[in-house]
ZADO-1210 file (C-alpha; in nm, 4 decimals, padded with zeros to 6 digits):
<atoms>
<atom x="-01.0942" y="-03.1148" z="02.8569" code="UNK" pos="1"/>
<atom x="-01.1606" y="-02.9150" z="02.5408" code="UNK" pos="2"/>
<atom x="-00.8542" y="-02.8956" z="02.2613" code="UNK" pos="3"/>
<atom x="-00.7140" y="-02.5348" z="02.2283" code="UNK" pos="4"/>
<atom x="-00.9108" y="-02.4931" z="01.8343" code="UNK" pos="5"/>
<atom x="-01.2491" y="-02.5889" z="02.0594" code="UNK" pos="6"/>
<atom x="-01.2189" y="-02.2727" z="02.2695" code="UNK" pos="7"/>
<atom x="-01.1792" y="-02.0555" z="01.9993" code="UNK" pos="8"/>
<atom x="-01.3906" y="-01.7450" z="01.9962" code="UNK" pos="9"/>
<atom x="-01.6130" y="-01.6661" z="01.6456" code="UNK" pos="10"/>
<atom x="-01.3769" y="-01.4810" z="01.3917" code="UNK" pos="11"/>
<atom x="-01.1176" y="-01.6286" z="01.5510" code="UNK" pos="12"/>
<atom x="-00.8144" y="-01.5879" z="01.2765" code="UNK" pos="13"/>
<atom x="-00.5016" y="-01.8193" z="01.3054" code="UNK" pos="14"/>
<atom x="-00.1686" y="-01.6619" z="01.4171" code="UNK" pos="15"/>
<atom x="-00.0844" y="-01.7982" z="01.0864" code="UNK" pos="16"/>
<atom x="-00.2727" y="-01.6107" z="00.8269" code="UNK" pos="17"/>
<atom x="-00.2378" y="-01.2962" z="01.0134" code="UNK" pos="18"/>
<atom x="00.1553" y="-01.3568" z="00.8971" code="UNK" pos="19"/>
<atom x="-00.0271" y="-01.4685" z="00.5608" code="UNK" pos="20"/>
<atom x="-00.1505" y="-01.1486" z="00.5239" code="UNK" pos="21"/>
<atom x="00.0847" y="-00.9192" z="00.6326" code="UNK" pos="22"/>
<atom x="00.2610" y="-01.1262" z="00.3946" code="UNK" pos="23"/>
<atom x="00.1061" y="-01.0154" z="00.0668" code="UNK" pos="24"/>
<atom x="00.0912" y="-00.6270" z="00.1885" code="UNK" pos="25"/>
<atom x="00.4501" y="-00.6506" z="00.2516" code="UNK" pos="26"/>
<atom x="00.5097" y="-00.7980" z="-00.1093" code="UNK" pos="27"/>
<atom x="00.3150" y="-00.5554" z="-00.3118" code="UNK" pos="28"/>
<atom x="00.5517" y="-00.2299" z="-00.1711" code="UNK" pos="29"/>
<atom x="00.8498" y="-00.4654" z="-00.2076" code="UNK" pos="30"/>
<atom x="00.7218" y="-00.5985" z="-00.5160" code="UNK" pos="31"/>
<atom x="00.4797" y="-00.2775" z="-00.6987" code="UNK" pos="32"/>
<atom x="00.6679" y="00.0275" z="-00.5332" code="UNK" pos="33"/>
<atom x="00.9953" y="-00.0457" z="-00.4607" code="UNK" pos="34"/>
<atom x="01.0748" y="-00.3479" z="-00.7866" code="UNK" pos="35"/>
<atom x="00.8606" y="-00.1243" z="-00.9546" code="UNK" pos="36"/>
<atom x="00.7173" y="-00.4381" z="-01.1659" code="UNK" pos="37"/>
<atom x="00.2779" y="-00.3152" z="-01.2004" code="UNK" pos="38"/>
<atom x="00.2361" y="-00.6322" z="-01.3640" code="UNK" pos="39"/>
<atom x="00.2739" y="-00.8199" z="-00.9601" code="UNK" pos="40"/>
<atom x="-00.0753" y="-00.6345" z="-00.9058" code="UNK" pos="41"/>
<atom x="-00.2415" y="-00.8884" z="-01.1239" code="UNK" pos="42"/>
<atom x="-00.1568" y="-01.1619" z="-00.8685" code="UNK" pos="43"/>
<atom x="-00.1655" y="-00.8973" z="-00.5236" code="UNK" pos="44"/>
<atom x="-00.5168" y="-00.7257" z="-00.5709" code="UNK" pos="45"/>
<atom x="-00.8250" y="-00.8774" z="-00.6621" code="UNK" pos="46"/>
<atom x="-01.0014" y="-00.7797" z="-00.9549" code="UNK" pos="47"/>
<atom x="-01.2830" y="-00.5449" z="-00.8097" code="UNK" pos="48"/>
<atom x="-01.0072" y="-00.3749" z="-00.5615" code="UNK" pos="49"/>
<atom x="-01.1342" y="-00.0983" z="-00.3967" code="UNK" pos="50"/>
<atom x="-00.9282" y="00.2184" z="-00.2869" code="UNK" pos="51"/>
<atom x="-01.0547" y="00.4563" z="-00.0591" code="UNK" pos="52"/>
<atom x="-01.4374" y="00.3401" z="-00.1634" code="UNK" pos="53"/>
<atom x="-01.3781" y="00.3865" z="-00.5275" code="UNK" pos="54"/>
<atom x="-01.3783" y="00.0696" z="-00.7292" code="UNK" pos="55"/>
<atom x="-01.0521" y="00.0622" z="-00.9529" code="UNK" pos="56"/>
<atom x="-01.0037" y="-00.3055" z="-00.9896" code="UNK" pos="57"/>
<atom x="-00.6313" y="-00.3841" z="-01.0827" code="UNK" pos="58"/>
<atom x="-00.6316" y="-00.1624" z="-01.4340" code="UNK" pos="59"/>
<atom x="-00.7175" y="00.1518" z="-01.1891" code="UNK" pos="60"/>
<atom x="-00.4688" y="00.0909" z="-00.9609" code="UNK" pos="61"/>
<atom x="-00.2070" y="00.0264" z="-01.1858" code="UNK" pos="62"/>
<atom x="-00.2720" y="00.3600" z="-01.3437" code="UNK" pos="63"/>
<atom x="-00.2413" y="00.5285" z="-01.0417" code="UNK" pos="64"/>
<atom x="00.0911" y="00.3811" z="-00.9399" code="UNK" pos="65"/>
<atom x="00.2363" y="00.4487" z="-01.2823" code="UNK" pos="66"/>
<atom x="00.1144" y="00.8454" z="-01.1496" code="UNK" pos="67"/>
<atom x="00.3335" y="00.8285" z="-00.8811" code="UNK" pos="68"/>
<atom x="00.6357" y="00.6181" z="-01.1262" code="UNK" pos="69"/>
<atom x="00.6247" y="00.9141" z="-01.3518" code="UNK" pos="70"/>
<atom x="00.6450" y="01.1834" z="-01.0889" code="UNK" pos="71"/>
<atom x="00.9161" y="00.9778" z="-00.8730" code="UNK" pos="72"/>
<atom x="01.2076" y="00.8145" z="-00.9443" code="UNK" pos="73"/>
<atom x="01.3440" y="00.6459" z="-00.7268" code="UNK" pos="74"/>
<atom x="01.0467" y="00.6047" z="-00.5278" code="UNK" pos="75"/>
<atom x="01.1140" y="00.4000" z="-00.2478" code="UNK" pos="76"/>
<atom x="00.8761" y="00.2708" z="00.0584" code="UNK" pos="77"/>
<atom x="00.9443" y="00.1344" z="00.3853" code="UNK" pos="78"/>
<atom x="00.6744" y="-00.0314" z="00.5890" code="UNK" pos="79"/>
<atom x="00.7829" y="00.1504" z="00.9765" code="UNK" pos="80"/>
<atom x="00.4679" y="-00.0847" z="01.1359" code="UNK" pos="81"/>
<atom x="00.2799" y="-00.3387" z="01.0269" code="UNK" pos="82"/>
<atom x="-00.0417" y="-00.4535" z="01.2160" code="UNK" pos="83"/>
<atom x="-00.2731" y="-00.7273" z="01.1316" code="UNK" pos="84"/>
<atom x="-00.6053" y="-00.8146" z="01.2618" code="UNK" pos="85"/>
<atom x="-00.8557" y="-01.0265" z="01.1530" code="UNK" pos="86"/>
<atom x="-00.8692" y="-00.9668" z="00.7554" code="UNK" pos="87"/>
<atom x="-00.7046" y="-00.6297" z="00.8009" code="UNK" pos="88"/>
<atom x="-00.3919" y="-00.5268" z="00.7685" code="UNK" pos="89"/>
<atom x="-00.2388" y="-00.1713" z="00.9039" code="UNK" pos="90"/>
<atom x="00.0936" y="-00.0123" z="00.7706" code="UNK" pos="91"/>
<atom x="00.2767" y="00.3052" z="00.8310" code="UNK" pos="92"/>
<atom x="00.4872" y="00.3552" z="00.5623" code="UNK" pos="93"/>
<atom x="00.7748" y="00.6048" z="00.5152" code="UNK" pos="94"/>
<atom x="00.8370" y="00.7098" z="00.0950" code="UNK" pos="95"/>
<atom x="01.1347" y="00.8846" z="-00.0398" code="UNK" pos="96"/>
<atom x="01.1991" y="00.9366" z="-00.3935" code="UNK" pos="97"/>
<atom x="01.3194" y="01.2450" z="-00.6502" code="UNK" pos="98"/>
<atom x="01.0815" y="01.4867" z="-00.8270" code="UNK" pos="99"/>
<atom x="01.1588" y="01.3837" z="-01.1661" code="UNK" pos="100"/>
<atom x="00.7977" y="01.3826" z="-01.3731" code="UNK" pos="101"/>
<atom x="00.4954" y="01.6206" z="-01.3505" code="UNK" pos="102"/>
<atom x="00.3065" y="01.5264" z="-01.0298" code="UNK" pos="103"/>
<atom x="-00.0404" y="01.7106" z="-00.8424" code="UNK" pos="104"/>
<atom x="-00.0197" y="01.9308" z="-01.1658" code="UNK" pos="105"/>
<atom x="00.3685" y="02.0366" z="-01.0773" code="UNK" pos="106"/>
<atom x="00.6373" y="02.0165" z="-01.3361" code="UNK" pos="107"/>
<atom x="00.9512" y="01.7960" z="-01.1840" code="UNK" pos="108"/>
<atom x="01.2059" y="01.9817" z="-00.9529" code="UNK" pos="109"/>
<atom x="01.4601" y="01.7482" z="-00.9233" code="UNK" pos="110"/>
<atom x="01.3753" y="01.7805" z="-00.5193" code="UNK" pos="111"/>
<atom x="01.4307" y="01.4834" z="-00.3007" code="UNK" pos="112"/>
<atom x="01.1146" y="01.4128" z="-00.1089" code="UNK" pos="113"/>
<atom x="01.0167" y="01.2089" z="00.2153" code="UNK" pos="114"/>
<atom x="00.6067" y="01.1918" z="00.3655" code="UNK" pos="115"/>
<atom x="00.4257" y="00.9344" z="00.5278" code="UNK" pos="116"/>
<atom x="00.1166" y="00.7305" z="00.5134" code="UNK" pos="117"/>
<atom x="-00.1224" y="00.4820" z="00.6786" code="UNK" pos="118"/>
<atom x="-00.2774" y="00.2506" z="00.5110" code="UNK" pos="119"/>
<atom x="-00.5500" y="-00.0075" z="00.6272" code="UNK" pos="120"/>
<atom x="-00.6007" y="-00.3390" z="00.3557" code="UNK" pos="121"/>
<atom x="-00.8379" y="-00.5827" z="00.3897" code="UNK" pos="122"/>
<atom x="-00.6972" y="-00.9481" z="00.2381" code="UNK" pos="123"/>
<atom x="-00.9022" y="-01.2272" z="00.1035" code="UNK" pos="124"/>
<atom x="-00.7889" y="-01.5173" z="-00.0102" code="UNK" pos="125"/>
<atom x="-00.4567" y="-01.4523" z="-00.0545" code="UNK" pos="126"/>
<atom x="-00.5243" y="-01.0489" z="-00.2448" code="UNK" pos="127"/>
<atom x="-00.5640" y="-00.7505" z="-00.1300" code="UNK" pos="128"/>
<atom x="-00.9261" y="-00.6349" z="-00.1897" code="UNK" pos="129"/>
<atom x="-00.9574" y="-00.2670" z="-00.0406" code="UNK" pos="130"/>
<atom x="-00.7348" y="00.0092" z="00.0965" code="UNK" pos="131"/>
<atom x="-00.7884" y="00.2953" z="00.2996" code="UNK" pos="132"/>
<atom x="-00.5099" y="00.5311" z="00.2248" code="UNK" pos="133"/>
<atom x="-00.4273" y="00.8122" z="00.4919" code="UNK" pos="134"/>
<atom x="-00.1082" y="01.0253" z="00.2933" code="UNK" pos="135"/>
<atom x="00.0329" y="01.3086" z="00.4452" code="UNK" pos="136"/>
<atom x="00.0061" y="01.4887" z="00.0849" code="UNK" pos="137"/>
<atom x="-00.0086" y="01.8090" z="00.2134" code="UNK" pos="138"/>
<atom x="00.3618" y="01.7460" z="00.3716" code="UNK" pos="139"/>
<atom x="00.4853" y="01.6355" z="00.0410" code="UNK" pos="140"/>
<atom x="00.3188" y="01.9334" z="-00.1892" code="UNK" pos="141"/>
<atom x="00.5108" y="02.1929" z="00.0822" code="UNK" pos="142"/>
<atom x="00.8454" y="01.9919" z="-00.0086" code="UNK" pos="143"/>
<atom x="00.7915" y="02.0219" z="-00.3727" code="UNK" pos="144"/>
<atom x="00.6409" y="02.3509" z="-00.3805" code="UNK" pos="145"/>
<atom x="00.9237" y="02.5143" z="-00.1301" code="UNK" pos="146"/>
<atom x="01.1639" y="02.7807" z="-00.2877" code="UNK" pos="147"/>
</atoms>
């Protein structure tokens, strides 16, 4: 009789690094967003990351989380789901924060905000090497826009 790891199908991925890389998503909000420390994207992405087909490598991103720092503070994220599959990894986040910086062009408002977003992240070898981003921006311009 055949072992269990014989019987495997091709692209067969371990229980184990599916953990492994809902692992590193979970540590880059916990770690980037809500510690707020950019500097943990040098060891989280890989240096030719991709975001939403644009290469920004880690300098890129980093600029455009220090976008949302200056706009939000507190900005907070919670992970509601988290999915892996093969190299992929799913999350539908929740974010909160206050309107403290200019954001999208809009001076701050001192508003409290909450929107949602989906994101899709492909991990290799330990980093996160692309991101599909689905945010529900239109949601949060209304909220800071609103009389």
């Amino acid at each position: 009789m055949e072992s269990g790891a014989a019987k495997r199908a091709p692209g067969y991925v371990a229980a184990m690094s599916l953990e492994a890389n809902k692992d590193v998503v979970r540590r880059f909000y916990a770690e980037v967003i809500n510690a707020r420390d950019v500097g943990a994207i040098d060891q989280l992405l890989t240096a030719d990351f991709v975001h939403d087909g644009e290469v920004r490598g880690r300098e890129g991103q980093k600029a455009a989380v220090e976008v949302f720092f200056r706009g939000f503070d507190p900005l907070h994220n919670e992970i509601l789901i988290l999915v892996a599959e093969d190299d992929q990894v799913a999350a539908h986040q929740r974010w909160t924060g206050t309107h403290v910086g200019e954001f999208a062009g809009i001076a701050a408002t001192g508003k409290d905000v909450e929107f949602f977003s989906t994101a899709i992240l492909r991990v290799a070898d330990g980093q996160i090497s692309e991101a599909i981003d689905v945010v529900a921006s239109a949601e949060l311009m209304a909220q800071l826009t609103a009389s």
